[in-house]
C-alpha positions as semicolon CSV with decimal commas, in nm:
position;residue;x (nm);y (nm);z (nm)
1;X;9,172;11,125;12,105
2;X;9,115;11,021;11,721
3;X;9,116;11,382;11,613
4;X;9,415;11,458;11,797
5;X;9,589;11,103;11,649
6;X;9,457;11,258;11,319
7;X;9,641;11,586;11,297
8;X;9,949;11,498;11,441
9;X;9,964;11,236;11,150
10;X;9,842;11,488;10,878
11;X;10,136;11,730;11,038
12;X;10,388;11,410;11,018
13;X;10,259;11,371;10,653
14;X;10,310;11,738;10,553
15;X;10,634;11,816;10,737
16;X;10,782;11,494;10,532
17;X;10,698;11,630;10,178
18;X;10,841;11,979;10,269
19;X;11,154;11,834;10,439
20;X;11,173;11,591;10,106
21;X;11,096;11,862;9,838
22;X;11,414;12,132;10,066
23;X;11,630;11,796;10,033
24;X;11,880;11,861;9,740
25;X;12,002;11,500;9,701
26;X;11,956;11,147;9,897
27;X;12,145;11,018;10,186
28;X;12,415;10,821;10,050
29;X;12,418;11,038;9,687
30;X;12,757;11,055;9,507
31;X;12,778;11,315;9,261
32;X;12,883;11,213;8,876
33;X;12,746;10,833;8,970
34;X;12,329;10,887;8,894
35;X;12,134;10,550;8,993
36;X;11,976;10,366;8,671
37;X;11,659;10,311;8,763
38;X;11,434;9,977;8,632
39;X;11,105;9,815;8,627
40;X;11,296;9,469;8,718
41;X;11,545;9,511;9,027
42;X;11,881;9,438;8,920
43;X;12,006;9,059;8,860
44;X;12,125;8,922;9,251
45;X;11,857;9,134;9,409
46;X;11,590;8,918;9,642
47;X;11,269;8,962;9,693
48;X;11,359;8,987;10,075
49;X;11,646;9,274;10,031
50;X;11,399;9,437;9,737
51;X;11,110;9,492;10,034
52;X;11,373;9,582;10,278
53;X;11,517;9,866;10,047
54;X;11,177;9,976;9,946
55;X;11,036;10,013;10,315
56;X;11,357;10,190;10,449
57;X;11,310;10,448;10,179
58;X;11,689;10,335;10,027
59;X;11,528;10,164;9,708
60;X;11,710;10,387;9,515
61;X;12,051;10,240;9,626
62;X;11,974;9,853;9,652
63;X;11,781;9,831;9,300
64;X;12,007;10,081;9,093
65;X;12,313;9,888;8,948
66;X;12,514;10,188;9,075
67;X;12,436;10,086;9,440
């Protein structure tokens, strides 16, 4: 049961970088409007929403001051 728990997660793993290197932009992506991205989220930005961004794989929109 582990090994079989093991490669369907190595399979999850790989199918994500393929599908994420075929991907030509981000969900949510507007051309002409490129996301500034920072060491320090943006001024307003809590350390709850910040976490929340980051885990839902949309930290590019909620700590980019074009979001």
């Amino acid at each position: 049961m582990g090994v079989f728990s093991a490669v369907t997660m190595g399979l999850a793993v790989l199918l994500s970088i393929i599908f994420a290197g075929v991907q030509k932009h981000p969900f949510g992506y507007i051309p002409g409007q490129e996301p500034i991205v920072t060491v320090i989220p943006v001024k307003g930005t809590t350390y709850v929403a910040g976490w929340s961004s980051l885990l839902n794989g949309r930290g590019y929109r909620m700590l980019t001051k074009s979001a």
